[in-house]
C-alpha positions in Angstrom: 133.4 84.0 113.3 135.0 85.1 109.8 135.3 88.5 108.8 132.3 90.3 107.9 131.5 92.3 105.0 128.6 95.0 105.2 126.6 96.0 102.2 127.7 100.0 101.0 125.2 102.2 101.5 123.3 103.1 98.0 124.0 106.2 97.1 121.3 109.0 94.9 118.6 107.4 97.5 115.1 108.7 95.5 113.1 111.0 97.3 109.8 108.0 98.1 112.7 106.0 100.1 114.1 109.1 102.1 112.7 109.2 105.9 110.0 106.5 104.7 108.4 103.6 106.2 109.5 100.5 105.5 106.2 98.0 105.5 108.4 95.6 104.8 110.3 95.7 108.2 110.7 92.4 110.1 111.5 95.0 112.6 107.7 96.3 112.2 105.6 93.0 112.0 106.1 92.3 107.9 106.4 88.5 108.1 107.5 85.9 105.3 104.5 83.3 104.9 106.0 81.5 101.8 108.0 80.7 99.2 108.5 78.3 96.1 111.8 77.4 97.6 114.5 78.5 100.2 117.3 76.3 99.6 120.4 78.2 100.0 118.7 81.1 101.9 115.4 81.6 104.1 112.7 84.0 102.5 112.7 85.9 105.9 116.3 87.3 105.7 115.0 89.5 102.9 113.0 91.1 105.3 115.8 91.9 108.2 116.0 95.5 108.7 119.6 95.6 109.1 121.4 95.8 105.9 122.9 92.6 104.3 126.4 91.3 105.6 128.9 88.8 103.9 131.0 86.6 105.5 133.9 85.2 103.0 134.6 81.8 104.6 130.9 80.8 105.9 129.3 78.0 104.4 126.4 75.8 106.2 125.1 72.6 104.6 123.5 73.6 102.0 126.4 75.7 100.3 127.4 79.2 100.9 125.8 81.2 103.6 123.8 84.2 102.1 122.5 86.9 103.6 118.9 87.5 102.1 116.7 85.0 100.0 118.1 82.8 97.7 116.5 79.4 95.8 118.4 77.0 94.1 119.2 76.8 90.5 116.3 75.3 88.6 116.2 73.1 85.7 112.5 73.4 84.5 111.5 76.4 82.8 109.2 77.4 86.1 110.1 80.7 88.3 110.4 81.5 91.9 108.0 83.2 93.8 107.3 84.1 98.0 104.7 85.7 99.5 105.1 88.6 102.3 103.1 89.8 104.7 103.2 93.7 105.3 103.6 95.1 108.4 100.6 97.3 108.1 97.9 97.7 105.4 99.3 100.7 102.9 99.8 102.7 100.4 103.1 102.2 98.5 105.2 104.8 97.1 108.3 102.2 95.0 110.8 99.3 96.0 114.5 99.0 96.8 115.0 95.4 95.4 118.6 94.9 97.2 121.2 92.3 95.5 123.9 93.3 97.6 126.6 90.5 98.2 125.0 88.4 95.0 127.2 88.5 91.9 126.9 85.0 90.1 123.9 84.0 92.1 121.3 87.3 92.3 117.8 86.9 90.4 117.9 88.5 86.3 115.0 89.9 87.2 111.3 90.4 89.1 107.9 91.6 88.8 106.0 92.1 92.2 102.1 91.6 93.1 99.6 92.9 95.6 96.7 92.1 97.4 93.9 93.4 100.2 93.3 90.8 102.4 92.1 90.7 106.3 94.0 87.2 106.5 97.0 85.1 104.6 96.4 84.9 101.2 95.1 81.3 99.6 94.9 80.0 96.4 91.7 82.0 95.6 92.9 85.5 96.3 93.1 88.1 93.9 96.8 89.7 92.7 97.4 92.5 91.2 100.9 93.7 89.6 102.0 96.6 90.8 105.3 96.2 89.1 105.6 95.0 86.1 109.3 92.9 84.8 112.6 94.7 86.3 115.6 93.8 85.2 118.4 93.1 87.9 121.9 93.3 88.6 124.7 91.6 90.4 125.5 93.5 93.9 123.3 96.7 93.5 120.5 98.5 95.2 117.2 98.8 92.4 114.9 101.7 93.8 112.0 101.7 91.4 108.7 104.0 92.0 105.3 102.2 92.3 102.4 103.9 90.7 99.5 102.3 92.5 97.8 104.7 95.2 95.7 101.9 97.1 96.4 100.4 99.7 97.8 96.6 100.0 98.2 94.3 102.5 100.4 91.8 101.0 102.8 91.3 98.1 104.0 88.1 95.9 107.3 89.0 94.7 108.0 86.7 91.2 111.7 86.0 90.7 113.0 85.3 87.1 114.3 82.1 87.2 115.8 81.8 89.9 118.3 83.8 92.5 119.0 85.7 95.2 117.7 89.1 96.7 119.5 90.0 99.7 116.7 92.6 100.8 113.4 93.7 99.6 112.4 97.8 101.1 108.9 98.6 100.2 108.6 102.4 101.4 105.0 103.8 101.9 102.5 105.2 104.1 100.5 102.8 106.6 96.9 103.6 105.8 94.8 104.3 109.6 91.2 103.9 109.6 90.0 107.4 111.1 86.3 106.1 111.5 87.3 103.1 113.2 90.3 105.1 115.9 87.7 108.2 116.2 87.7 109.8 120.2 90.3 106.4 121.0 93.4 107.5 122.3 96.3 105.9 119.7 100.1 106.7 119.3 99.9 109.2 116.7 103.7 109.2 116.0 103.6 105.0 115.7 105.4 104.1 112.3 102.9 101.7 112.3 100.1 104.3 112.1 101.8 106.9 109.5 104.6 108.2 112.1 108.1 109.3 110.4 111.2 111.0 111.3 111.9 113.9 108.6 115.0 115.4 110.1 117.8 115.2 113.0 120.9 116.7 114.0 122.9 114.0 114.3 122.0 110.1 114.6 125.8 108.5 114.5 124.8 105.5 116.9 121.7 103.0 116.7 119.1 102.6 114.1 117.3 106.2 114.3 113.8 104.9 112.5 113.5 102.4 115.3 112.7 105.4 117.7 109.2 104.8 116.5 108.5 101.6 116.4 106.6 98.9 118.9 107.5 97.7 121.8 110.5 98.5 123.7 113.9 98.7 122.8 115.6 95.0 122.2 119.5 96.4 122.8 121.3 99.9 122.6 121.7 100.1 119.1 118.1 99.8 118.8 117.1 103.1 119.2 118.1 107.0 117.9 121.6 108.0 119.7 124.1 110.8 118.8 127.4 111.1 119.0 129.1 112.9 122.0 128.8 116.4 121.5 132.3 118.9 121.7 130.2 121.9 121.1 127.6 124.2 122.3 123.5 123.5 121.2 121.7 120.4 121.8 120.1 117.4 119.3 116.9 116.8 117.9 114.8 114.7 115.9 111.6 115.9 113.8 108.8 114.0 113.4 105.4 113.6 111.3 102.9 112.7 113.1 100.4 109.7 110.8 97.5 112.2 111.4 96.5 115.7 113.0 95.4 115.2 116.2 95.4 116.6 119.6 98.1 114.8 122.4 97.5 114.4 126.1 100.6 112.2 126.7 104.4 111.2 126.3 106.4 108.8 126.9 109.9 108.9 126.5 111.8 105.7 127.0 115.8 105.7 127.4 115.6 101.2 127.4 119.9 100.1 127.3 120.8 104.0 127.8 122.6 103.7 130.9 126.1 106.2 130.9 125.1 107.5 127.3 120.8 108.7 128.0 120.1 112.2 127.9 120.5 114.5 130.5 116.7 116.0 130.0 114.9 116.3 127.4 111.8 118.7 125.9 109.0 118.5 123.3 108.1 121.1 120.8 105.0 121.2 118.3 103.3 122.9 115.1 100.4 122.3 113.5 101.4 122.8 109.3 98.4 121.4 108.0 97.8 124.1 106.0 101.4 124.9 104.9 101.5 125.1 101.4 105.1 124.8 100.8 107.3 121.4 101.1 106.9 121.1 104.8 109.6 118.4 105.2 112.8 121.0 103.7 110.8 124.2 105.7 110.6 122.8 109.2 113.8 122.5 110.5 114.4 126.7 110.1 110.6 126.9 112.0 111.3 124.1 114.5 113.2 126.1 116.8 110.1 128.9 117.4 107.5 126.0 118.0 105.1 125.8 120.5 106.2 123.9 123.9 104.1 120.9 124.0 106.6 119.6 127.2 109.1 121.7 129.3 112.2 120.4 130.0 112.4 117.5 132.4 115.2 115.5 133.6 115.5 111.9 132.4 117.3 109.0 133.9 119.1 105.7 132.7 117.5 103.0 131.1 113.7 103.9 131.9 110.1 104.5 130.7 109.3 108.4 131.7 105.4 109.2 131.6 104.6 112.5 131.1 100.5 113.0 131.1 98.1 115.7 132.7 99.3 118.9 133.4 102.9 118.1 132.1 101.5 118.4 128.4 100.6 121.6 127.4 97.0 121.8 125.8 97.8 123.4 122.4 94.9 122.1 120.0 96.1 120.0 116.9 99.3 119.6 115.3 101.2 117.7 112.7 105.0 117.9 113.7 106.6 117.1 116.9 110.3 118.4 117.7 111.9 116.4 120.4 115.2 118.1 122.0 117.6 116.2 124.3 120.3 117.8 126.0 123.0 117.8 125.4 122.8 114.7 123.4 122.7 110.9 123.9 120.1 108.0 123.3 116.7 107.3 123.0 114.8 104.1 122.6 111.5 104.7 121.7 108.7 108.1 121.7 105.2 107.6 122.0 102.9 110.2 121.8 99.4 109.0 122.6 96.2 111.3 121.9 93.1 111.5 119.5 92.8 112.6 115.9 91.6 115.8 115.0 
């Protein structure tokens, strides 16, 4: 394999793409249904969750390898245009259109569509621009606020005429029918089902939003890990829970973290519902004096740990977890199952 090149990471990141939700994470279900054409590039790279990588000498037989979506050139005075499935019906807060790695080949520019739909759109459904033109540049991250507040489903991104994106982020908030989960017992920290991570001490190793997301871990790096620590304390992660509600179970799952899991681990938990102040800068100085929701228990390597009944401490509703491991190490994925409030 030739040398790889990774995509920098963008720098001034706005506050709507900070500890968000990607819906248009591969990683999370989003799914590439179509496109106008995929010539040099497939439509569903633009969805990988990893960030875009170049590799100088790779070439396959279509031309040069590309990282991300890219059509050919075209010689009609049409556009192209692909359709994407979310990974969960939401609302969406604004877009990183990523060119990175695309200098004399990225798309001028783009304009991006929604719909509501219970199955794949056809040629009958209703769009609706949520983003009007954007011009693009060669090699850059574009984060651009949307200022629709429903929810969508799926999105037709328009490219002007022709191009590559290397990665499309659409950051929002999953929308979870209350009526419809009301007295069922659901994760209520899923990303899936409005579940984010806020804050952390340290997340050097792994993808850290992964801690959150279905299934179980696919390798080591697919999960929240910290460094090794060389001083006193212990790491944590804060998280939002999608909704209020009341848990009755844990699980903690240390999947690929064989000399590198936790020694033990606890769970900590607030209910800020009515805090009137910007919750996600205030928690971390409040974390520390929450309420026990689990006592410390010892983990072990590369395994699902259940903690239900009596283990969970019955503390009414809350809003924000606090997970501690000590002294440090990996985690794969947190589930916290109970009904809203």
């Amino acid at each position: 394999m030739t040398d790889q090149i990774f995509a920098a990471e963008p720098a001034n990141i706005p506050a709507f793409a900070r500890n968000a939700i990607n819906l248009a994470s591969a990683g999370l279900g989003a799914r590439a249904l179509q496109a106008s054409d995929e010539f040099f590039a497939p439509l569903a790279r633009m969805l990988d969750d990893n960030a875009a990588v170049f590799y100088p000498e790779k070439y396959d037989d279509n031309g040069k390898w590309m990282d991300g979506w890219e059509t050919r050139r075209r010689r009609d005075k049409g556009h192209d245009h692909a359709v994407v499935a979310l990974a969960a019906r939401g609302q969406i807060d604004g877009f990183d259109i990523d060119t990175s790695h695309f200098t004399g080949n990225y798309a001028p520019a783009c304009r991006i569509e929604a719909c509501r739909s219970e199955t794949d759109p056809d040629d009958v459904t209703d769009w609706f621009e949520i983003l009007p033109m954007q011009a693009l540049t060669g090699n850059s991250h574009h984060f651009v606020a949307c200022a629709e507040t429903q929810a969508w489903t799926h999105l037709r991104v328009h490219i002007y005429p022709d191009g590559g994106v290397a990665r499309l982020r659409v950051f929002g908030t999953p929308t979870l029918d209350a009526v419809a989960v009301a007295g069922q017992e659901i994760d209520l920290a899923a990303s899936l089902n409005g579940g984010r991570i806020i804050a952390y001490s340290d997340a050097h190793f792994g993808t850290y939003q992964r801690l959150l997301a279905p299934g179980r871990g696919l390798n080591m790096g697919d999960g929240w890990e910290t460094r090794r620590r060389r001083s006193p304390g212990h790491d944590w992660i804060i998280i939002a829970l999608g909704s209020r509600g009341v848990i009755s179970g844990a699980v903690v799952d240390t999947a690929f973290y064989k000399g590198n899991f936790p020694d033990s681990c606890s769970i900590q938990a607030a209910n800020l519902s009515d805090f009137s102040g910007d919750v996600d800068d205030a928690v971390v100085a409040s974390s520390m004096f929450w309420d026990p929701l689990l006592e410390s228990v010892k983990l072990s390597a590369d395994k699902v740990h259940e903690f239900t009944g009596d283990q969970i401490t019955k503390i009414g509703p809350v809003t924000h977890i606090r997970l501690n491991i000590f002294p440090d190490g990996g985690v794969s994925r947190l589930r916290l199952s109970g009904t809203l409030a």
